[in-house]
Structures are given as C-alpha cells and as structure tokens.
C-alpha positions in Angstrom: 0.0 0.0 0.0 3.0 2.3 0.6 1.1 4.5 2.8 3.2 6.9 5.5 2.1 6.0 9.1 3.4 7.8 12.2 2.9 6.1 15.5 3.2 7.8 18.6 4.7 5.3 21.7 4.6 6.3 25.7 7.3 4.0 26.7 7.3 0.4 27.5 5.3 -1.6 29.2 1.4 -1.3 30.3 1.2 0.3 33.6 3.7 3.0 33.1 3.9 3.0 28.8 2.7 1.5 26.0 1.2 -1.5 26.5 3.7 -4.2 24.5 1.4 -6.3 22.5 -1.0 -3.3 21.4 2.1 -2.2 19.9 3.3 -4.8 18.6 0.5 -6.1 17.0 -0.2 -2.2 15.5 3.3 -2.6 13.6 3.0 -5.8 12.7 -0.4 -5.2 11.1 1.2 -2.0 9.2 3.8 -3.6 8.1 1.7 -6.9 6.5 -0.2 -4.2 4.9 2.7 -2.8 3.0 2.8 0.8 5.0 5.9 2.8 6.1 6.3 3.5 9.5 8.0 6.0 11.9 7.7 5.8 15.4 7.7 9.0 17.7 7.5 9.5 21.2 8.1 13.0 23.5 11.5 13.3 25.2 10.2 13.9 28.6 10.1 12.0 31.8 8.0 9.6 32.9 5.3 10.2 35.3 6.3 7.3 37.3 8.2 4.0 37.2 5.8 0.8 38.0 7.6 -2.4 38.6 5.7 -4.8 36.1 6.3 -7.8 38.5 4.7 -6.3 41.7 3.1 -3.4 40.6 4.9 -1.3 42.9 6.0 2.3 42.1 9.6 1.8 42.0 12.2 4.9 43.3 13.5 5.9 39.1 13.1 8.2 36.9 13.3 7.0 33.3 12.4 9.0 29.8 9.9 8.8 27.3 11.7 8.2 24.2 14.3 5.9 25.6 12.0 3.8 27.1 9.6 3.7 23.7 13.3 2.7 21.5 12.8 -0.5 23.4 9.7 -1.5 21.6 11.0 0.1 17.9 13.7 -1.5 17.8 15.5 2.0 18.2 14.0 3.1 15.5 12.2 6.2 16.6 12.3 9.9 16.7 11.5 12.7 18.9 7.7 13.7 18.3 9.3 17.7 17.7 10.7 16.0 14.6 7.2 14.8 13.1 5.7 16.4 10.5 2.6 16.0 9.6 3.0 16.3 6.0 5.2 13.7 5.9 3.0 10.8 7.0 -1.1 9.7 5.7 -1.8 8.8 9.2 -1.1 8.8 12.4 -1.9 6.0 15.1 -1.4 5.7 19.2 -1.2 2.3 20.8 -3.0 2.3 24.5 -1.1 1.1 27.8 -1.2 3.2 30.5 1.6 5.8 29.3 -1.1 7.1 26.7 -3.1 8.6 30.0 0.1 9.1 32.2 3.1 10.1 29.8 1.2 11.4 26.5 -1.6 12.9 28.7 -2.8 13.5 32.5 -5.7 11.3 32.2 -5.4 9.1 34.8 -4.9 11.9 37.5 -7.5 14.2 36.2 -9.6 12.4 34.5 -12.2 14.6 32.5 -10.2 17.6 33.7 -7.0 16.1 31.9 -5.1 17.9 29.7 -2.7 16.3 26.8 1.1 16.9 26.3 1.5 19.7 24.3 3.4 18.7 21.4 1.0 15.0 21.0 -2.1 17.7 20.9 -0.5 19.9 18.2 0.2 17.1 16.1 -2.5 15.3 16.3 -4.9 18.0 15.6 -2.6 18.8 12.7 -3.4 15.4 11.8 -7.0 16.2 12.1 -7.1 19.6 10.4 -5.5 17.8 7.7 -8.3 15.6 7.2 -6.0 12.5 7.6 -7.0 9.6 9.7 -6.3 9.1 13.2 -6.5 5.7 15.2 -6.4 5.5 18.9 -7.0 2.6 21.0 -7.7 1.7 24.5 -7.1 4.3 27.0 -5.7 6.4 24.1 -9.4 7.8 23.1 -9.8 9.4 26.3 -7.5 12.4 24.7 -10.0 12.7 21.4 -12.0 15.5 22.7 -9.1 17.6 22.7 -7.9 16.3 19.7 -11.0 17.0 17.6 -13.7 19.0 20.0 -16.6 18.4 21.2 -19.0 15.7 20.3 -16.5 13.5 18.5 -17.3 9.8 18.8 -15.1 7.1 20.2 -14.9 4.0 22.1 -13.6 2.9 25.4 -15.3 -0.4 25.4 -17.8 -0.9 27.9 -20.2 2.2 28.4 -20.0 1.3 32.3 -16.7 2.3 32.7 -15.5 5.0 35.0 -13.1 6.4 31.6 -16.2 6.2 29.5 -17.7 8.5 31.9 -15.2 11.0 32.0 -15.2 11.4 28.3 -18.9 12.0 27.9 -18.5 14.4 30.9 -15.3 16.4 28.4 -18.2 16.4 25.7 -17.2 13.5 23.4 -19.7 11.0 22.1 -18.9 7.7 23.8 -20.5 4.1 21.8 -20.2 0.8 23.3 -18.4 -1.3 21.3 -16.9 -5.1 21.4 -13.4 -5.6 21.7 -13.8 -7.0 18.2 -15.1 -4.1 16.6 -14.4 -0.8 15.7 -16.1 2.3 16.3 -15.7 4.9 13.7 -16.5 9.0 13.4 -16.5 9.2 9.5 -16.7 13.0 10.0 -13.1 13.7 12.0 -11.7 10.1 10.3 -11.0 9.2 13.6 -11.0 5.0 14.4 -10.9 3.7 18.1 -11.2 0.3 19.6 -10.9 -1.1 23.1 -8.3 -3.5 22.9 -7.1 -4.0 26.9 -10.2 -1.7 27.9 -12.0 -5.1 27.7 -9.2 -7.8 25.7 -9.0 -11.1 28.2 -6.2 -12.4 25.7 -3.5 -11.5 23.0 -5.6 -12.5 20.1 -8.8 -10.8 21.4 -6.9 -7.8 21.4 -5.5 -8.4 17.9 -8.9 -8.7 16.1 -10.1 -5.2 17.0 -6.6 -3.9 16.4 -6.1 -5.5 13.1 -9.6 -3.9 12.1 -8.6 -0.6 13.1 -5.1 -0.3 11.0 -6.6 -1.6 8.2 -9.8 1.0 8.4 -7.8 3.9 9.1 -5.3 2.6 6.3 -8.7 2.8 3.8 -9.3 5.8 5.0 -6.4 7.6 3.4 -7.8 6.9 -0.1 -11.2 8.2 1.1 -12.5 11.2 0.2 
C-alpha cells in the first residue's frame, strides 16, 4: 500500500507506557499491509516508574523516548521532529503511558489535559483531514484532539473512563473488543483493545480492524 504511518509510543510496558502487545500487534499489522512507518514518542520524563512484576512504584526516573526505542527497535524519533506532511496517518497504541506520559488522564480524568506537542500534532493530523487511530485508554485524549462531540470508544459504556469522556463532551459508543467504532466526520477509528481484551488474540482482532480502516481511510475522500 506504501502509505506513510506515524505512531506515537509512551514508553514500555502497560502500567507506566505503551502496553507491548497493542504495539506490537499495531506494527505488525502495518507492516503486512505494506505501509511505512515511523515511530515517535516525547522526550520527557515519565510520570512514574511501576515495577511490572509487583506493581509497585519503584524509586527511578526513566524517559519517554528511551524507554519507547525499546519497543521500535531503536528506530524512533522525537515527536518535535514529526511532521505531519510527511506521514497519511497517524496512530497511538494504548497502555497506561497514553493517560500518564502522553496525557494527564489518569490523574484528572475529564479535567485532563494532553502533552502539548501529542495535541499539536494530532490536531494537525485532524485539520489535515488524515485519519487518526487510537485505542484503548488512548481515546480518552479525542475531545481535545477534535472538540466536542466526537465519537469514540472505550469499550464498555460502564466504565469510570467512559464517563469521563462523555462528561469532556465526546460521544462515547459501546463497542466489542472485536469491533471498531468509527467517526466518518473527524476520520477518527478507536477500539478497546485491553479496555475489555482477556487475551493476545482478542486484542488483535479489533486492532487488526482498526489499522486496516484507518489505512482505507487515506484513499477516502
């Protein structure tokens, strides 16, 4: 397809990053489709460091980027250096360093705010009319991304982040972890993934679904 994808990482690992196998299975999917791909993710500090075996908050400090190089391989880029008109699409993984690292979701929850330089380009993205995908917890920064009334996905309508995104003003439609939801009018694709995912190959089908939509979508009008 030789399409241009940028996808922004939070560092490594669920509780504290990108969750792994959302990532992986995002690249993996790209890549079977024929697209090029760049990785990105902000130079700055963690919010914390959670010890994955535990789940204790562990006494470190440890950055963005370097962290996210661990998952491509070393082949990323600062997010200053994106551009968006380099790249037909751009795409963010979930794990908890979408709504800790790439935005303060999970301390303020519908108050939250996203990094700076992920918000500029992502709503460059948008103003662009060129397709965005977010999945799992990573939807929960779409109202700032696109404004009010956007629709997205979280999974389960129940949830406590479902709740905070209809209370920011977005649109929020239950949907399985199979599916996709889409908002044809801001090309933006979500699905839950580990919102509601119970294995590696749940999470994949949604996933899968959601690269290749937002993949079609960059030959859409």
């Amino acid at each position: 397809m030789n399409k241009k994808v940028a996808v922004i990482l939070s560092g490594c690992g669920v509780y504290d990053g990108s969750e792994i196998y959302e990532s992986v299975i995002t690249l993996l999917r790209l890549d079977q489709r024929g697209a090029q791909v760049q990785c990105f993710a902000p130079n700055v500090a963690q919010m914390h460091v959670i010890n994955h075996l535990t789940g204790e908050e562990m006494p470190e400090s440890r950055n963005v980027l370097t962290e996210s190089a661990r998952l491509a391989r070393g082949e990323i880029k600062d997010l200053r250096e994106a551009r968006v008109e380099d790249f037909d699409a751009l795409i963010m993984p979930g794990g908890f360093g979408a709504a800790k690292n790439l935005s303060t979701f999970a301390m303020e929850g519908a108050a939250s705010k996203v990094l700076p330089e992920v918000l500029s380009l992502a709503q460059a993205f948008a103003q662009a009319g060129k397709p965005i995908g977010l999945m799992c917890i990573a939807p929960t920064m779409a109202r700032q991304i696109f404004g009010a009334g956007v629709v997205c996905t979280l999974g389960s309508d129940e949830s406590d982040a479902a709740r905070a995104v209809q209370e920011m003003g977005a649109e929020h439609q239950p949907c399985e972890v199979s599916e996709i939801v889409e908002d044809r009018k801001h090309k933006l694709v979500t699905t839950p993934a580990y919102m509601l995912a119970q294995s590696i190959s749940e999470a994949a089908s949604g996933i899968y679904k959601l690269v290749d939509r937002v993949l079609e979508l960059t030959v859409e009008d």
